[in-house]
N, C-alpha and C positions, 0 to 999 in steps of 0.2 A: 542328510537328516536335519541339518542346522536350518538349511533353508527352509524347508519342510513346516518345520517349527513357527519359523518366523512367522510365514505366510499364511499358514491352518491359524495361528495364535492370535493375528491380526485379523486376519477377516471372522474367526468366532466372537472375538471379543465387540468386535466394531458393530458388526451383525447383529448380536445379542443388546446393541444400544448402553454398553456403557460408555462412559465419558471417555474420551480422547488420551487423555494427560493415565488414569487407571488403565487403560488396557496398552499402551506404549510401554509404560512402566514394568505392568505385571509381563508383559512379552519378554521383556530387557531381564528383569529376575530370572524367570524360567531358561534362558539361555545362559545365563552366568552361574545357574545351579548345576543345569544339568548336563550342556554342552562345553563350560568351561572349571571342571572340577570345583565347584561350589562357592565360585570366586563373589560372591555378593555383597562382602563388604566394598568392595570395589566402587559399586552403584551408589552407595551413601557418602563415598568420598566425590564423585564425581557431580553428584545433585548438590553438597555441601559448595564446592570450589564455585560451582556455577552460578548458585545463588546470592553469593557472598562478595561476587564479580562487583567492581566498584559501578564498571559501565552499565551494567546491568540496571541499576540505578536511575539512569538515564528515562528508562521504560515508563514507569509510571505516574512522572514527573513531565513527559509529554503529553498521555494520556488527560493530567487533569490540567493542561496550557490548552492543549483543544477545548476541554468542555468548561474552563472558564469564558474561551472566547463565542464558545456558543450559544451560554446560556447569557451572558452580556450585553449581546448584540450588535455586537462588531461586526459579527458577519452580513448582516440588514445596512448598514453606513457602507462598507464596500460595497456593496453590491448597488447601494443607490450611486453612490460616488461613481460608479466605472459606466453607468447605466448610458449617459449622455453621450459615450465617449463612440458606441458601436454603432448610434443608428445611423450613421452615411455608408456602411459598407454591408453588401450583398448578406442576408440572413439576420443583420441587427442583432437585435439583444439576444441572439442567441450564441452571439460569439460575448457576451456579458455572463452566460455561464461558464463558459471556458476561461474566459480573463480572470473571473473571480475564482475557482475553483482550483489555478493556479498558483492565485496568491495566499489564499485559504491554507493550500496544502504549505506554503512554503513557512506557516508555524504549528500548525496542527499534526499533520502527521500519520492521520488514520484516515484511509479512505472512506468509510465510513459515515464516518464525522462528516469529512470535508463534503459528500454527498446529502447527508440530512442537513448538515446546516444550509449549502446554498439550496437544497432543493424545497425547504421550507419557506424562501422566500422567493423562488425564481420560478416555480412553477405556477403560482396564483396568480403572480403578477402576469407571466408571459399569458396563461391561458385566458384571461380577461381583456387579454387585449388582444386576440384572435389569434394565436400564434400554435401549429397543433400540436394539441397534447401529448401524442404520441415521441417529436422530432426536439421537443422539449425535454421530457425525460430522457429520450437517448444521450442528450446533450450531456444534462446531468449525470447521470451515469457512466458517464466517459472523463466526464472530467473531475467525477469524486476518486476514479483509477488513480489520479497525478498524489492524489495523497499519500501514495504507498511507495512514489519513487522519488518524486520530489522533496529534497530534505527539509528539515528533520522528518524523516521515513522511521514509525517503527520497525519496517520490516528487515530496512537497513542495519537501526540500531539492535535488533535480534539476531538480525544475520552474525554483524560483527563480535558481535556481544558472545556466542557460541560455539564460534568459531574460529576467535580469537584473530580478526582483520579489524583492519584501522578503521574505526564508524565515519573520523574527518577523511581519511581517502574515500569510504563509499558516499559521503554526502558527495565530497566534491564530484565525484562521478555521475552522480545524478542527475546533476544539473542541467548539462548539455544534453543526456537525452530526454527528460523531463519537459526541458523547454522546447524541444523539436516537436514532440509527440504534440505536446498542447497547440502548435503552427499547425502540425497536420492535420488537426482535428478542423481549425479554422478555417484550413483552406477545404474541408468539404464542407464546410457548410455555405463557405459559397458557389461550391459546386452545386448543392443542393438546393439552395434557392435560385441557380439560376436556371435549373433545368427540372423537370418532371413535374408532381401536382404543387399546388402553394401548401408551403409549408410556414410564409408570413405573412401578416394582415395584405392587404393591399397599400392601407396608405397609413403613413406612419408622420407625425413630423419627426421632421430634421432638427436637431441639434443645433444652436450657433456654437461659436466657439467659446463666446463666452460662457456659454452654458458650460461644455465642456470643460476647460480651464475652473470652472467654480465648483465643478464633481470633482475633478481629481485634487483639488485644493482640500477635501473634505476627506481624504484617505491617510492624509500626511501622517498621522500615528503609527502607521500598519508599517511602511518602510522603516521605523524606530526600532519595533518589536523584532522586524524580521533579522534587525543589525543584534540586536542581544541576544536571538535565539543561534543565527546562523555567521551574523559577521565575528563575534567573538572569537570561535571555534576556526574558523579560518585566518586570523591574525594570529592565533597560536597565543591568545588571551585567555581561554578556558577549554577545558577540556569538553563533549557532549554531555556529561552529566552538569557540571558546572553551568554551562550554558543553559540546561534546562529550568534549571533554577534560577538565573536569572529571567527566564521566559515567563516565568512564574509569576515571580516576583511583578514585570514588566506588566502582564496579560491582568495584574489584579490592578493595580494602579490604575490601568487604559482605562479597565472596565470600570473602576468607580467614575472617573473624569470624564471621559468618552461616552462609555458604554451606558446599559442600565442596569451593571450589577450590584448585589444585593448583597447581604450578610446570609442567608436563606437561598440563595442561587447559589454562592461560592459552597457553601457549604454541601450542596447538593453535589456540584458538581465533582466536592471530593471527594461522596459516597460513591459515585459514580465511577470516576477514576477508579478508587480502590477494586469493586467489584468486579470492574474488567481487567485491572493487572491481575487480581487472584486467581481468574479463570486463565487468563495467560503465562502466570506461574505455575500453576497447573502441571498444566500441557507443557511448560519446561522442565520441569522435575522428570514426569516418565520419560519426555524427551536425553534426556541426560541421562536416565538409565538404560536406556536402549542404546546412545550411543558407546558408552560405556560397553556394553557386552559386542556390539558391530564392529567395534574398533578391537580387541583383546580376540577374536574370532577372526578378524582379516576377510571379511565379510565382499567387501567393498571392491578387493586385489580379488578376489574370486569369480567376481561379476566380471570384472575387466577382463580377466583370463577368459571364461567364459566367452563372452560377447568375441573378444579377439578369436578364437577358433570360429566364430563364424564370417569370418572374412570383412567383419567391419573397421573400419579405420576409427581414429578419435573423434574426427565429426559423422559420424556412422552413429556410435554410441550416443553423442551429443544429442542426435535426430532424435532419437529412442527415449531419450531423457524428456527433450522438449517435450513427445508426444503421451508421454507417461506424466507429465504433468497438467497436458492441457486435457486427459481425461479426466485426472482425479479431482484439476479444477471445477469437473461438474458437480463434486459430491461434496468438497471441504470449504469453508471460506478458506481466505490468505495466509494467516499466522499460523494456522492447526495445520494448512500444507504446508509449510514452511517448514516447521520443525516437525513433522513428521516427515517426511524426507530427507532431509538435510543429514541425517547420520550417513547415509548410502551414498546419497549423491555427491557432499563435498568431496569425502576421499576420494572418491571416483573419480571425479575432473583434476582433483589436483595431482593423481597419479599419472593422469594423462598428459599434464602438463598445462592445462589452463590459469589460465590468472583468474585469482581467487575476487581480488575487485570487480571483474569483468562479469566471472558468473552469480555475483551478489545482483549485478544489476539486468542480469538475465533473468535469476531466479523471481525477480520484484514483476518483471514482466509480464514473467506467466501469470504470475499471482493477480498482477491486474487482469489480463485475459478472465482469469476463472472469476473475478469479481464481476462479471458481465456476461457471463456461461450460465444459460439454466443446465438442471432444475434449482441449486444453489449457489446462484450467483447472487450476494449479499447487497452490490448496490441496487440492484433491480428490486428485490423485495421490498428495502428501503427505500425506493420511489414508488412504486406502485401502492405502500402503503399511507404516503403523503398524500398521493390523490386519490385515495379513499378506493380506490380500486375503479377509478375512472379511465384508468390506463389499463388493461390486465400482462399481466407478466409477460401472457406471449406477443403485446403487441410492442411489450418493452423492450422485451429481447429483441424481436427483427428491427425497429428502428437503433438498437446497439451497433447489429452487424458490423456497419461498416469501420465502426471504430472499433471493433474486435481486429475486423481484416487491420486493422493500419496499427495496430501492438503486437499482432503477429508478424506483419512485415518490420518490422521496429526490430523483433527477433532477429528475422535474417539478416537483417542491416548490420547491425550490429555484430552478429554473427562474421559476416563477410570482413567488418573492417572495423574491426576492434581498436584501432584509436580511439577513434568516435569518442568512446567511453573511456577510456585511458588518459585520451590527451589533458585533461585538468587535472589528475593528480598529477600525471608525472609532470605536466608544467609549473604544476604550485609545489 
């Protein structure tokens, strides 16, 4: 009957188009009233602790580090800085989305973001210089993905934050697969310029090296910031919220001196901020009520039970999980799957015995996947609406694919040899 509940309670609610964060919530009530003797004060202690969380803090304190840097124009200086660096190698400036989008994510944080910001300045450029618009966007759209795993990640910092794991053992874990993905992406696109239709001008100049050498001279700021967002927290100088405030602090500075921001941009960008942690406090609150009743219900041991009478093993179950989350990634963006799953699924793996580091950075994975999954896949809408609708969604989505395929394989990689992702924490 519990189940029953859950699932008729979730899909009327969701169905019916209410908000995410209301019908998790009102779900979470209705099982602590009626399937757990009327336990509902329970929910308002467990939405209390979580909200009050120090790290939690963290959240919306990255949120407005990203859209200081985007509204500044920081992200327009990298991306001219790195510009000079990619035309000698196979695809060109299209490996200058992935470099930039890399570095992007490593203070930003939201894919998102990291997607609208380079895509506002790397698609007009690339496509004025004949580069196709279609193989452009995929670009983009693959490498606003790294912002969700590459730290500071909010996805990480939610993950951690709710579940009560280390946010510096999950950055550090990011890292290594973060920077792999971003190489894989690069090594197709020189697959991809060197084989099939042209996907770059013809003739391009070449770079000298002074040239080069004088772009990357012009980024020198960005390795500053990335040390007080990220190197802090790894010298065990600040904690993730601590450090985000100095990224704060760091990103307002750049942007007056650097940048071109404003009194009127900052300001924007902190209405901004606010607006999107509210919608993702939200969605944490029912979040927290629902776990709340999954957890006191034993919800989680029941599935496992279950699944195990049907003769599946731990990585059986795992399958099941991946695949139940690369469908829902058709429907949700990233943080609204996240935590809407996350009650089920953590206890689940950690009954099974998985390390909880390991499936933070599995979970970010899919989550990238579905950010590049129509029909909502949120970086593709986000590009497709930069270029005016010169791209349409579905020719976004098929030039994605292959960068779909290569975070799916990233899964099983990963999957198979779980150091991979391990080995920086437990080295650091």
């Amino acid at each position: 009957m519990t189940w029953v509940i859950l699932s008729a309670g979730l899909m009327t609610l969701l169905g019916s188009g209410a908000l995410l964060g209301a019908a998790l919530g009102l779900v979470g009530f209705i099982l602590l009233h009626f399937q757990a003797s009327g336990s509902t004060a329970l929910a308002i202690n467990s939405a209390w602790n979580l909200m009050t969380g120090f790290s939690l803090t963290a959240v919306p304190l990255f949120i407005f580090l990203g859209d200081i840097l985007l509204s500044s124009g920081v992200s327009t200086k990298v991306y001219n800085g790195l510009t000079p660096l990619f035309r000698r190698i196979p695809g060109r400036l299209l490996h200058t989305n992935i470099a930039v989008c890399t570095l992007f994510s490593a203070v930003s944080g939201s894919s998102s973001a990291t997607a609208a910001a380079i895509g506002s300045i790397g698609y007009p450029e690339l496509k004025n210089r004949g580069y196709s618009p279609s193989m452009v966007v995929g670009t983009l759209a693959a490498g606003g993905t790294l912002g969700l795993l590459i730290p500071p990640s909010l996805a990480l910092i939610i993950y951690g934050a709710t579940q009560n794991v280390s946010i510096g053992q999950l950055f550090l874990a990011g890292i290594v697969p973060g920077l792999m993905i971003s190489c894989a992406f690069s090594i197709w696109i020189i697959i991809r310029a060197k084989f099939g239709s042209a996907v770059v001008p013809d003739e391009e100049d070449v770079s000298s090296w002074s040239e080069i050498f004088k772009g990357l001279s012009q980024v020198w700021p960005l390795p500053i910031l990335i040390f007080f967002v990220l190197g802090t927290i790894y010298l065990g100088i600040a904690t993730p919220t601590e450090a985000a405030s100095l990224g704060v602090i760091a990103s307002i500075i750049l942007g007056f001196t650097w940048g071109e921001l404003t009194i009127s941009k900052l300001w924007m960008g902190f209405i901004n901020a606010t607006i999107m942690f509210s919608a993702i406090a939200f969605i944490m609150l029912g979040t927290a009520i629902l776990s709340q009743a999954v957890s006191l219900l034993a919800l989680p041991r029941e599935a496992v039970a279950f699944i195990a009478e049907l003769g599946f093993n731990r990585y059986g179950i795992l399958f099941m999980i991946i695949l139940v989350y690369i469908i829902l990634g058709c429907f949700f963006d990233g943080i609204s799957l996240l935590l809407m799953t996350l009650p089920i699924t953590f206890p689940m793996m950690m009954s099974l015995g998985f390390d909880p580091i390991w499936f933070g950075i599995i979970v970010t994975l899919l989550m990238e996947i579905g950010m590049i999954t129509p029909p909502v896949g949120l970086n593709l809408f986000v590009l497709t609406s930069i270029t005016k609708n010169e791209v349409s969604l579905a020719s976004a989505a098929w030039a994605s694919l292959p960068y779909w395929l290569i975070l799916l394989s990233a899964v099983g990689l990963y999957t198979l040899f779980p150091s991979i992702v391990l080995w920086l924490p437990n080295f650091w």
